[in-house]
N, CA, C and O atoms as a Tinker XYZ file with bonds, in Angstrom:
   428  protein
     1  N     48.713000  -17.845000  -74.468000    73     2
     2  CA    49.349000  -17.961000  -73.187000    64     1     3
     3  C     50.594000  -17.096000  -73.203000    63     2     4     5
     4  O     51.351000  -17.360000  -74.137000    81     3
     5  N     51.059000  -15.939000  -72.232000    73     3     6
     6  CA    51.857000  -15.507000  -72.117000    64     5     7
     7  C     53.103000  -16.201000  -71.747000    63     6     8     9
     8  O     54.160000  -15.570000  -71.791000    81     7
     9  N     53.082000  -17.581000  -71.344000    73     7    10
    10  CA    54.258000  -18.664000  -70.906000    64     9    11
    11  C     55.162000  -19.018000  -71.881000    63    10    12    13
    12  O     54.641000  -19.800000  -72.676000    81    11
    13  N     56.471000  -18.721000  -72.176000    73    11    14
    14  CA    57.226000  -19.396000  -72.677000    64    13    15
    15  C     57.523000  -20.514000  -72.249000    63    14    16    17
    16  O     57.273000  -20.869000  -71.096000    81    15
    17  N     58.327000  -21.517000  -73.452000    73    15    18
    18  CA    58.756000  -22.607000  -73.095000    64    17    19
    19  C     59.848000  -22.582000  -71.871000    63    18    20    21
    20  O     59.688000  -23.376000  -70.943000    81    19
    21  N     60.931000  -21.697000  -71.863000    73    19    22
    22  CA    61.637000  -21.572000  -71.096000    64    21    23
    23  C     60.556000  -21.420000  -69.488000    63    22    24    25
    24  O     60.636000  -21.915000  -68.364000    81    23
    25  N     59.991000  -20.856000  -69.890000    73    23    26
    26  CA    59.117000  -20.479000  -68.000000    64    25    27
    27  C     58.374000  -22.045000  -67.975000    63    26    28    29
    28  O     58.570000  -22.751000  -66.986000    81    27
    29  N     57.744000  -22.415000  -68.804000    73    27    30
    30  CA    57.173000  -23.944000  -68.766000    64    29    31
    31  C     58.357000  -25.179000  -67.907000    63    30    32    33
    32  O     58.120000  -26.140000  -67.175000    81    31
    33  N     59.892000  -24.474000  -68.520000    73    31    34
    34  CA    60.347000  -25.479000  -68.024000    64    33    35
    35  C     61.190000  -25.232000  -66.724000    63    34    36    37
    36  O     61.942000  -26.066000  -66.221000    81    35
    37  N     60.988000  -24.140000  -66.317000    73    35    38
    38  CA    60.815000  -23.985000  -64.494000    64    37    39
    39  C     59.790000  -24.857000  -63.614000    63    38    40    41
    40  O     60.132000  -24.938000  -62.435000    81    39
    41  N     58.795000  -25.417000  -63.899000    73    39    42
    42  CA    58.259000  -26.131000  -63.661000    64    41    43
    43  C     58.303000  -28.015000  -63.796000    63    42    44    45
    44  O     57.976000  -28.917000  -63.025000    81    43
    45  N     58.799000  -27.981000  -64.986000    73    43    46
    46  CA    58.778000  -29.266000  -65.455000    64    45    47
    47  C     59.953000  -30.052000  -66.007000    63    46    48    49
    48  O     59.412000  -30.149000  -67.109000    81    47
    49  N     60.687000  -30.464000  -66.120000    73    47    50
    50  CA    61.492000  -31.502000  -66.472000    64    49    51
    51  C     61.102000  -31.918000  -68.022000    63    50    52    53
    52  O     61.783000  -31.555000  -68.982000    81    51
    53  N     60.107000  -32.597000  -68.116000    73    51    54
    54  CA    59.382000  -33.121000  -69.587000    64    53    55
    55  C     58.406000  -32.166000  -69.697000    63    54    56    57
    56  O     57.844000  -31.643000  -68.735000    81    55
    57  N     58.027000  -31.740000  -71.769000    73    55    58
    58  CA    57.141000  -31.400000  -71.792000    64    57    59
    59  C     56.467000  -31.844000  -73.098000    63    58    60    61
    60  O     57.098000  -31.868000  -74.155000    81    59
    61  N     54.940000  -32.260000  -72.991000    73    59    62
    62  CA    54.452000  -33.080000  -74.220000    64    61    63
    63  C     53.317000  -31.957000  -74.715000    63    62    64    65
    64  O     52.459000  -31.215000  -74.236000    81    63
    65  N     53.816000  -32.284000  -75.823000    73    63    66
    66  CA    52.280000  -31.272000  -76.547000    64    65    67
    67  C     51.689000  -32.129000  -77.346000    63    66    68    69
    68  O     52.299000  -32.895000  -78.093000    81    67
    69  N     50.540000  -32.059000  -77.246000    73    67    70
    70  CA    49.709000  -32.587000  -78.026000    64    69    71
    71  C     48.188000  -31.497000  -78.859000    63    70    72    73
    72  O     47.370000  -30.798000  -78.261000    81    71
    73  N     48.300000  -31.738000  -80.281000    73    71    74
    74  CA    47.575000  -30.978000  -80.834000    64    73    75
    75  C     46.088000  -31.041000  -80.638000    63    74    76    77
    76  O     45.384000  -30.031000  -80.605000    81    75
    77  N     45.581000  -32.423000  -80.493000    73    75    78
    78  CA    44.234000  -32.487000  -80.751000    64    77    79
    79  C     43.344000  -33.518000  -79.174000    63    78    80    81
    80  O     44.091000  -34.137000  -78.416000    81    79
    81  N     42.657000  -33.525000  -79.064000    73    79    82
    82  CA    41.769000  -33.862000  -78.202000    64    81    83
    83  C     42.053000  -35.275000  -78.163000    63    82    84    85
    84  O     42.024000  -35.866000  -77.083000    81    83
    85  N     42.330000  -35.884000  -79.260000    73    83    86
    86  CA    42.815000  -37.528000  -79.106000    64    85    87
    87  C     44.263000  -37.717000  -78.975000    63    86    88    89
    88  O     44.700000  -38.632000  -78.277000    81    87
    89  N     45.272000  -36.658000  -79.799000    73    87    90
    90  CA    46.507000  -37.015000  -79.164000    64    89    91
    91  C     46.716000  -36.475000  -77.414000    63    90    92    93
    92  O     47.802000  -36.902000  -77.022000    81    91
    93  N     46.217000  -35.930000  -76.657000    73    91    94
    94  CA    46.370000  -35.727000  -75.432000    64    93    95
    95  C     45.775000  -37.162000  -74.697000    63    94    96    97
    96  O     46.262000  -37.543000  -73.633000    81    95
    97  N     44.803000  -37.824000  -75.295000    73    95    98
    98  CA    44.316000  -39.147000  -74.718000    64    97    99
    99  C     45.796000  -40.227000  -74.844000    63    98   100   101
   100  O     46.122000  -40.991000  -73.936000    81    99
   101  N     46.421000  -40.107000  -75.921000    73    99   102
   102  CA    47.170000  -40.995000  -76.134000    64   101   103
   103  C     48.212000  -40.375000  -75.424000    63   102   104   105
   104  O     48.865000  -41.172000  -74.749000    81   103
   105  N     48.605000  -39.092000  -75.359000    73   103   106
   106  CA    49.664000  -38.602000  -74.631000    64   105   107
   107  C     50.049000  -39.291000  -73.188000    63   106   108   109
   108  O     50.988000  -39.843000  -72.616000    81   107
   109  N     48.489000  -38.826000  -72.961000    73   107   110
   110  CA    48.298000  -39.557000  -71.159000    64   109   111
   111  C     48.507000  -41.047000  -71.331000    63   110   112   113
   112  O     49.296000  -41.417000  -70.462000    81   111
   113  N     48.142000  -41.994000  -72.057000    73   111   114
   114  CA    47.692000  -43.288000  -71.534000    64   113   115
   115  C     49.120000  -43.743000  -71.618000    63   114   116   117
   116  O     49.585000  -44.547000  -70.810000    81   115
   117  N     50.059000  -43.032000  -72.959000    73   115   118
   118  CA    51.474000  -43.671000  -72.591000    64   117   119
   119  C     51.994000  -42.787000  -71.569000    63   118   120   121
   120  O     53.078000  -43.303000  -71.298000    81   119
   121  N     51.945000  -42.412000  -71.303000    73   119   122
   122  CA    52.768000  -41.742000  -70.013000    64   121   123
   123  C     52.328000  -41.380000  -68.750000    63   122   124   125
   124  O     52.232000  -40.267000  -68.232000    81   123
   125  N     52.039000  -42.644000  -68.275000    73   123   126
   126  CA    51.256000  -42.803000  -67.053000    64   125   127
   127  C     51.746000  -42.143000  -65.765000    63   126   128   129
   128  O     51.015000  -42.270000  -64.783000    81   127
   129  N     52.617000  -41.615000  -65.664000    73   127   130
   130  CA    53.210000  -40.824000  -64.242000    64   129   131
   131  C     53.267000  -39.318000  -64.640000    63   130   132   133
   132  O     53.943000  -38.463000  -64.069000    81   131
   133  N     52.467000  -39.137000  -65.686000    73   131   134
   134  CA    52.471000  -37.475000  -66.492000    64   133   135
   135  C     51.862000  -37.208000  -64.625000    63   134   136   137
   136  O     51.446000  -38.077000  -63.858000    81   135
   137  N     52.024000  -35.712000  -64.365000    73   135   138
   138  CA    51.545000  -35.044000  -63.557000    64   137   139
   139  C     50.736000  -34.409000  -63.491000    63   138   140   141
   140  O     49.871000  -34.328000  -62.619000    81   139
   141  N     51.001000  -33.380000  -65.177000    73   139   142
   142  CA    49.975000  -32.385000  -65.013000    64   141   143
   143  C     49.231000  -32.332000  -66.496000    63   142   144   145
   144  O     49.790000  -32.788000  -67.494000    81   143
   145  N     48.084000  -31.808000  -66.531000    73   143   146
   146  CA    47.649000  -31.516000  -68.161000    64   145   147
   147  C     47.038000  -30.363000  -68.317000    63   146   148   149
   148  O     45.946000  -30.228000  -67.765000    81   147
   149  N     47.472000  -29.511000  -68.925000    73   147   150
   150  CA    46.993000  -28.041000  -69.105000    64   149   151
   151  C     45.924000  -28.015000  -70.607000    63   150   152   153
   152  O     46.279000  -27.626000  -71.719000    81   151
   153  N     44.641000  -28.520000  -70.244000    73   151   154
   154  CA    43.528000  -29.067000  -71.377000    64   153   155
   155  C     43.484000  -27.469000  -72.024000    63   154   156   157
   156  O     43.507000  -26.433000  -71.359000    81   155
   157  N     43.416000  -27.584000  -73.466000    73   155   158
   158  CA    42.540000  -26.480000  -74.334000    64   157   159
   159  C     41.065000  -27.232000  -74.110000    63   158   160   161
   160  O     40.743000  -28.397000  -73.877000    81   159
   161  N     40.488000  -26.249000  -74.257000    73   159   162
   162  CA    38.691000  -26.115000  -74.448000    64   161   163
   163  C     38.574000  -26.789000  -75.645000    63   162   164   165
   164  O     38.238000  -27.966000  -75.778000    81   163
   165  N     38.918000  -25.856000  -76.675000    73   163   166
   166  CA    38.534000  -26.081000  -77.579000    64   165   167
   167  C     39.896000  -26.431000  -78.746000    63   166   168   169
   168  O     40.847000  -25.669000  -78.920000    81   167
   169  N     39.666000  -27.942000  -79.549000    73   167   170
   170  CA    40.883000  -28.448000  -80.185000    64   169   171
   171  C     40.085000  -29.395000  -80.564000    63   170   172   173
   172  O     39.281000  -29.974000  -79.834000    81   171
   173  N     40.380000  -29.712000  -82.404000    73   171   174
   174  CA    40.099000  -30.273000  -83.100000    64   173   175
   175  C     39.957000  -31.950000  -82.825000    63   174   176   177
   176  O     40.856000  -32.594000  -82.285000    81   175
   177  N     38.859000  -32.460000  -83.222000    73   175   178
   178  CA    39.015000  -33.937000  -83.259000    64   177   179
   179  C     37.718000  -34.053000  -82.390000    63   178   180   181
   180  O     36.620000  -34.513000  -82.705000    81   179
   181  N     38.195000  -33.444000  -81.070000    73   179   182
   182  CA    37.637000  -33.613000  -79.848000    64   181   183
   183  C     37.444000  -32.519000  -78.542000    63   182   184   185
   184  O     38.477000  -31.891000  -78.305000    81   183
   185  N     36.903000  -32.370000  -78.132000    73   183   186
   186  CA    37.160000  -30.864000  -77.034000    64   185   187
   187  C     37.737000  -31.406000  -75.780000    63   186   188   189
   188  O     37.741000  -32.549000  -75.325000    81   187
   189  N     38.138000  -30.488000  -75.420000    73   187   190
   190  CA    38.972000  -30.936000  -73.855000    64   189   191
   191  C     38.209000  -31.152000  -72.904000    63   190   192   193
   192  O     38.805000  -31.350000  -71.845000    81   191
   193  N     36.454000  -31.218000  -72.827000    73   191   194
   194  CA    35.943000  -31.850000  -72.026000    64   193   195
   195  C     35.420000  -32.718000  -72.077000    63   194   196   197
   196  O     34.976000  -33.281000  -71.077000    81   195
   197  N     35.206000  -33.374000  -73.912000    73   195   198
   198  CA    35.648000  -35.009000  -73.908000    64   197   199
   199  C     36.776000  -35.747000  -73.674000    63   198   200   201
   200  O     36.828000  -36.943000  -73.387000    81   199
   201  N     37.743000  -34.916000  -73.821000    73   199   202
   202  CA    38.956000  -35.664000  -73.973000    64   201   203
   203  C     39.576000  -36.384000  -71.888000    63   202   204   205
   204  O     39.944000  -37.365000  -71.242000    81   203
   205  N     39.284000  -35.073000  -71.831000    73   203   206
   206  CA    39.593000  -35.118000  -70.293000    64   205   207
   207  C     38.181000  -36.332000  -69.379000    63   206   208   209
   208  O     38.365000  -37.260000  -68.591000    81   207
   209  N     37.267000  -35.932000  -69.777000    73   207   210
   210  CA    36.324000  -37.700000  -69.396000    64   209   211
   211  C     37.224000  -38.504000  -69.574000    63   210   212   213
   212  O     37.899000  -38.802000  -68.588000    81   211
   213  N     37.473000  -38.994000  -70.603000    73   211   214
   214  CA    38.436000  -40.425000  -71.409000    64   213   215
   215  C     39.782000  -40.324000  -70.435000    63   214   216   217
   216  O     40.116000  -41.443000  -70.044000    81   215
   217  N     40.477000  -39.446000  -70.040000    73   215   218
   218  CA    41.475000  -39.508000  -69.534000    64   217   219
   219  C     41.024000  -39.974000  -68.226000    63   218   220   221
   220  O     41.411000  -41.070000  -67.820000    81   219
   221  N     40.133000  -39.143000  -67.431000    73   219   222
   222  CA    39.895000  -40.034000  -66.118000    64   221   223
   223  C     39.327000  -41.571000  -66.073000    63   222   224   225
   224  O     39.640000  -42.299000  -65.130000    81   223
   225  N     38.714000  -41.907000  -66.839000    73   223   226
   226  CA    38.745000  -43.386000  -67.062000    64   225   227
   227  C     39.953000  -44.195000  -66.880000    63   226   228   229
   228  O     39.703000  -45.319000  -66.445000    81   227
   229  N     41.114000  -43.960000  -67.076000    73   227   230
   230  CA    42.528000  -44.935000  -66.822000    64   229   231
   231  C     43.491000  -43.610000  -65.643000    63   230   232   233
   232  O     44.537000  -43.965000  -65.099000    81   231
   233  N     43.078000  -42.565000  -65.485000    73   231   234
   234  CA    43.808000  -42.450000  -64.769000    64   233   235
   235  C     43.465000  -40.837000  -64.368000    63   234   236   237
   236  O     43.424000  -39.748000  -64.941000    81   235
   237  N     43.197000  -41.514000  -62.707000    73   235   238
   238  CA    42.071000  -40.457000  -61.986000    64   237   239
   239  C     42.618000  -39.709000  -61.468000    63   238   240   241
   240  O     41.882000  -38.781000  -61.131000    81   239
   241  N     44.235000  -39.518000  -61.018000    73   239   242
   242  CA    45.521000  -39.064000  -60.227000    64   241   243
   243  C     45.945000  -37.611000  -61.260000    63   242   244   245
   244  O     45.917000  -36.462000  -60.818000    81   243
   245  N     46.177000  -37.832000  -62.130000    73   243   246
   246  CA    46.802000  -36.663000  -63.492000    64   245   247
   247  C     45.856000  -35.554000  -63.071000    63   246   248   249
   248  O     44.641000  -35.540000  -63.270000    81   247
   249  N     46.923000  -34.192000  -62.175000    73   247   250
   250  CA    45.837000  -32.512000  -62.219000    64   249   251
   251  C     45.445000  -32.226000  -63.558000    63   250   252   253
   252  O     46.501000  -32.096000  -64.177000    81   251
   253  N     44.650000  -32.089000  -64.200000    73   251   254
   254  CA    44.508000  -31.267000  -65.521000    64   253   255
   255  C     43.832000  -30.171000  -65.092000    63   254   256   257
   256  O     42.902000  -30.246000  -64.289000    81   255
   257  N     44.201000  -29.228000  -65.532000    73   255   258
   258  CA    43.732000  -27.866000  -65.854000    64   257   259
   259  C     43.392000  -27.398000  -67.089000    63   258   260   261
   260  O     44.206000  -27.297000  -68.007000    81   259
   261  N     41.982000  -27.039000  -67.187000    73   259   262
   262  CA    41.217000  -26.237000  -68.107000    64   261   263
   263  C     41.906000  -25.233000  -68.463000    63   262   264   265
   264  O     42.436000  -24.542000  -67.593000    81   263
   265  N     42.069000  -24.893000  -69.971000    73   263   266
   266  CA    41.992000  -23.338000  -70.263000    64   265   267
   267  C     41.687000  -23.297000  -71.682000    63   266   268   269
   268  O     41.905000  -24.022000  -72.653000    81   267
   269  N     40.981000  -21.959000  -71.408000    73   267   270
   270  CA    40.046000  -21.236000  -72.664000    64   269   271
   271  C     40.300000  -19.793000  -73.070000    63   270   272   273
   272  O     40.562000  -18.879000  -72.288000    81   271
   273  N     40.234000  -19.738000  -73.870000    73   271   274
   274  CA    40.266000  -18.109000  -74.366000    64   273   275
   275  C     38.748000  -17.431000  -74.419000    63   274   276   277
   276  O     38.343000  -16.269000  -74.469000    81   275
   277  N     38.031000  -18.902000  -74.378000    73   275   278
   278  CA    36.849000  -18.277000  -74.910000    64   277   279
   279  C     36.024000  -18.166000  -73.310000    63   278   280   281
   280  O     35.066000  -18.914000  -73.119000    81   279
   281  N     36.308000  -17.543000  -72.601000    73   279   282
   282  CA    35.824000  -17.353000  -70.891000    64   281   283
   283  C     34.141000  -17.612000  -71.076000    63   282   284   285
   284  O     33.787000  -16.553000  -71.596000    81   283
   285  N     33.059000  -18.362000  -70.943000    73   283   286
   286  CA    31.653000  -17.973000  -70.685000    64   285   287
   287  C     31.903000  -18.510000  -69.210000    63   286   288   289
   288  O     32.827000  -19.121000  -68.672000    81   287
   289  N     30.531000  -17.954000  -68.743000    73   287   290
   290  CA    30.677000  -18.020000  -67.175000    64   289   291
   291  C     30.474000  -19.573000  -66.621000    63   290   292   293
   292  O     30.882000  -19.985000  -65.535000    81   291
   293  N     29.534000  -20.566000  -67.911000    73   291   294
   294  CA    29.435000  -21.925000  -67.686000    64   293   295
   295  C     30.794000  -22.580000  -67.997000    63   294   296   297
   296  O     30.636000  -23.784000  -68.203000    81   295
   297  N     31.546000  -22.348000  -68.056000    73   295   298
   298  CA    32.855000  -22.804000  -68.833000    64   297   299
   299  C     33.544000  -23.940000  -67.840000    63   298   300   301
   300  O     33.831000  -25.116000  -68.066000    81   299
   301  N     33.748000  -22.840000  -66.235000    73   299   302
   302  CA    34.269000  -23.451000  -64.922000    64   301   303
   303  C     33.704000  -24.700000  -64.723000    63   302   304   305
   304  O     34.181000  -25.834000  -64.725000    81   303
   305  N     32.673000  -24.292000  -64.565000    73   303   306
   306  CA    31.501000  -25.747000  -64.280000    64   305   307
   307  C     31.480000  -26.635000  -64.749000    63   306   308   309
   308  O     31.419000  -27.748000  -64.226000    81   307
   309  N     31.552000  -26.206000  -66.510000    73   307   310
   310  CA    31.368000  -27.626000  -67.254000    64   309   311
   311  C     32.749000  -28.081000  -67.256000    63   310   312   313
   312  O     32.701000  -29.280000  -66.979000    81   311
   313  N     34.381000  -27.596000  -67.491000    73   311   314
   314  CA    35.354000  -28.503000  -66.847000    64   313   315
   315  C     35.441000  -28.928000  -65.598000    63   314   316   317
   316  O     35.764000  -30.101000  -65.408000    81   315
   317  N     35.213000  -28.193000  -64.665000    73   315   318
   318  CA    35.024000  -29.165000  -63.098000    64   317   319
   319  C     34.404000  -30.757000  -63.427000    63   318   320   321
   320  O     34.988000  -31.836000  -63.333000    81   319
   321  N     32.822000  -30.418000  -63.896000    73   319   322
   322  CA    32.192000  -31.804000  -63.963000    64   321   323
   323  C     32.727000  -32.059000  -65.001000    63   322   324   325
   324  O     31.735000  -32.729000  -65.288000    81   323
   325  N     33.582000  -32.216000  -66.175000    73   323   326
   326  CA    34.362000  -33.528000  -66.673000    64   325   327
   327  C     35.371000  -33.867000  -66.100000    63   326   328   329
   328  O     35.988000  -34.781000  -66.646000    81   327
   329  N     35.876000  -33.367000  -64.964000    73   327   330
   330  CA    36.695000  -33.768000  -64.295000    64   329   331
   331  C     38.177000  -32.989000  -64.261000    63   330   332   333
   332  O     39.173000  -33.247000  -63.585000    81   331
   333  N     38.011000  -32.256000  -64.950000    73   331   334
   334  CA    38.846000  -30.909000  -64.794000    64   333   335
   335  C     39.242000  -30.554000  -63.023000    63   334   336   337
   336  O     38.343000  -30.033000  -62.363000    81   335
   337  N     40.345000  -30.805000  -62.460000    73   335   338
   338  CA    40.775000  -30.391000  -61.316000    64   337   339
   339  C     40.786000  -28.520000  -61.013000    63   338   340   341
   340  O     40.824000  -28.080000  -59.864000    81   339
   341  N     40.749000  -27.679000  -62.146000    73   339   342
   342  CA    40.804000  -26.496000  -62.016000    64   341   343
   343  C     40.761000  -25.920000  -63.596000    63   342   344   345
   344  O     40.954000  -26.670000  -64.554000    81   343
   345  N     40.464000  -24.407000  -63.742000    73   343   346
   346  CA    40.126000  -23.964000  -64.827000    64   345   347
   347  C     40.701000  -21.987000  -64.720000    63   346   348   349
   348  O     40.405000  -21.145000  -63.873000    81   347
   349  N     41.475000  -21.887000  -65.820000    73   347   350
   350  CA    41.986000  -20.964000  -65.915000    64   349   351
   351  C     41.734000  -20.507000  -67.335000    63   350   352   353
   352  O     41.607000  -21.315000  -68.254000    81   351
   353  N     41.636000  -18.651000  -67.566000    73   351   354
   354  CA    41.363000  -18.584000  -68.580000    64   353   355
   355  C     42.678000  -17.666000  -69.363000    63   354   356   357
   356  O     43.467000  -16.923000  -68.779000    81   355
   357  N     42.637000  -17.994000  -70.968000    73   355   358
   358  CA    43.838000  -17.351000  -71.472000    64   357   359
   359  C     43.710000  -15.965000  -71.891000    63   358   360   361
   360  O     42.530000  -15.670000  -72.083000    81   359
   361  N     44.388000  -15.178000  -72.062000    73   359   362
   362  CA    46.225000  -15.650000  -71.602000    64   361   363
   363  C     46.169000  -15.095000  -70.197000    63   362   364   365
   364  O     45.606000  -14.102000  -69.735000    81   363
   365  N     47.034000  -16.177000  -69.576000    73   363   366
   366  CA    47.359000  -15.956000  -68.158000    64   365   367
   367  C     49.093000  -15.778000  -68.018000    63   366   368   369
   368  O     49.746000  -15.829000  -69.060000    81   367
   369  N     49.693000  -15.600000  -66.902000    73   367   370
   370  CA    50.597000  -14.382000  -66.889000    64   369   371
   371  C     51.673000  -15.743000  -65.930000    63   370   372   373
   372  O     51.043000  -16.358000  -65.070000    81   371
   373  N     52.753000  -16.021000  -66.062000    73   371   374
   374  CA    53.510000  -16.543000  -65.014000    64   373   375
   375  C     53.181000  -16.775000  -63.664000    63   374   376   377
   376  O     53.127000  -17.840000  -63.048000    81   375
   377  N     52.885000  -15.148000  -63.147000    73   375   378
   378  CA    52.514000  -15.457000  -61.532000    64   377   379
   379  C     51.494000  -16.572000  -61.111000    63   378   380   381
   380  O     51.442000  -17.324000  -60.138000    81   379
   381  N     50.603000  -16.368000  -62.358000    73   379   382
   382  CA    49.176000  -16.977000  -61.589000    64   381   383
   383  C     48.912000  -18.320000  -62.133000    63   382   384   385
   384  O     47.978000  -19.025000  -61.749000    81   383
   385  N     49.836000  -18.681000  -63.116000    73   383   386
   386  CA    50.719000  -20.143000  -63.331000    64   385   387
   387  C     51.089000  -20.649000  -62.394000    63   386   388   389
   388  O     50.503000  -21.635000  -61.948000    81   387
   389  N     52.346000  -20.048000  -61.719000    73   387   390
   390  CA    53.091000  -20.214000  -60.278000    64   389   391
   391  C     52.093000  -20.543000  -59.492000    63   390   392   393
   392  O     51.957000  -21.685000  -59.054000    81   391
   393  N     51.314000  -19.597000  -59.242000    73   391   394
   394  CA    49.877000  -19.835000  -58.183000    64   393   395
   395  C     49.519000  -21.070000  -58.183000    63   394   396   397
   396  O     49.721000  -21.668000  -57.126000    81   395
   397  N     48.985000  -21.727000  -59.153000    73   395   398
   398  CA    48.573000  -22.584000  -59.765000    64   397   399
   399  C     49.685000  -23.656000  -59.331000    63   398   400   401
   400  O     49.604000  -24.081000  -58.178000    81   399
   401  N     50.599000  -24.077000  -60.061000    73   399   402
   402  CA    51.424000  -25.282000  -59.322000    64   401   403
   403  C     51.834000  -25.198000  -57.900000    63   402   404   405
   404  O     52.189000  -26.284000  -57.442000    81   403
   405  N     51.891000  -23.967000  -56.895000    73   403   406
   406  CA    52.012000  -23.837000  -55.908000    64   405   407
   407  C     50.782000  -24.780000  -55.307000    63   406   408   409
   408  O     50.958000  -25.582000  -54.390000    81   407
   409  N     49.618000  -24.576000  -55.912000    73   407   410
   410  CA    48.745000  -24.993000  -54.955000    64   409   411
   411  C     48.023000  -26.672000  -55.148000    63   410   412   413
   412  O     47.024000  -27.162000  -54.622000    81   411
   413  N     49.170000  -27.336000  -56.284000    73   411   414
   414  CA    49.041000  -28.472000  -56.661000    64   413   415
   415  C     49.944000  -29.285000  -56.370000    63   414   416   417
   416  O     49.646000  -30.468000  -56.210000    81   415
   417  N     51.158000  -28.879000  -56.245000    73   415   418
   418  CA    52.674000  -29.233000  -56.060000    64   417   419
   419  C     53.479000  -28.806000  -55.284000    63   418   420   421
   420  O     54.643000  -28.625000  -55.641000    81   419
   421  N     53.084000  -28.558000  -54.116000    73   419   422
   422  CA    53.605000  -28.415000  -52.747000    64   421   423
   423  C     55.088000  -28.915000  -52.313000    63   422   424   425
   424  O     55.239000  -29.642000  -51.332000    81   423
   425  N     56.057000  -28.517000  -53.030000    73   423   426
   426  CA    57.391000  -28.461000  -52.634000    64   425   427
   427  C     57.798000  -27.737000  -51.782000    63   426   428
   428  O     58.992000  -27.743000  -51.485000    81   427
C-alpha cells in the first residue's frame, strides 16, 4: 500500500492492526463501533474471506474493504459474496483511498 500511517490518519482518529485473519475477528468483536476494515486477502491463520463471514455474523454495519495484491478477476466477487462492502487492489495510491471513504463517509 502506498498509504502512510500519517495519510491513514487523515482519515481516522484510531487505528488497529491486526496481523492474522483471527486477530481482525477479535479486533472487531471488541470494538464494536470500529467503522471501517481494510481486509487482506490473503493472511495467515485464516483468509479475509473467512474472516470477514465471521465478522458479519455479530456485526453487519462495519464497511470492510477487500484488498489484494494478488488481483484475479474472481477476486471482486468472491469478497462481495463474503460480505466484503467493496474491493480494491494493492498498492493503491491516496486519491483512490480518498475516493473510497468519500463514498462511504459522507461528511
Amino acid at each position: 500500500m502506498n498509504l502512510s500511517r500519517f495519510q491513514y490518519n487523515m482519515f481516522s482518529k484510531k487505528i488497529l492492526k491486526a496481523r492474522t485473519g483471527i486477530e481482525a475477528i477479535v479486533a472487531c468483536r471488541n470494538n464494536p463501533d470500529i467503522d471501517l476494515v481494510l481486509m487482506d486477502i490473503k493472511m495467515p491463520d485464516m483468509d479475509g474471506y473467512e474472516a470477514t463471514m465471521q465478522i458479519r455474523q455479530f456485526n453487519k454495519d462495519v464497511i470492510i474493504i477487500a484488498q489484494t495484491a494478488y488481483a484475479l478477476t474472481t477476486d471482486r466477487e468472491k469478497a462481495i459474496e463474503a460480505g466484503c462492502n467493496d474491493y480494491i487492489s494493492k498498492p493503491f495510491g491516496q486519491t483512490l483511498f480518498a475516493e473510497l471513504m468519500k463514498k462511504y463517509f459522507k461528511k
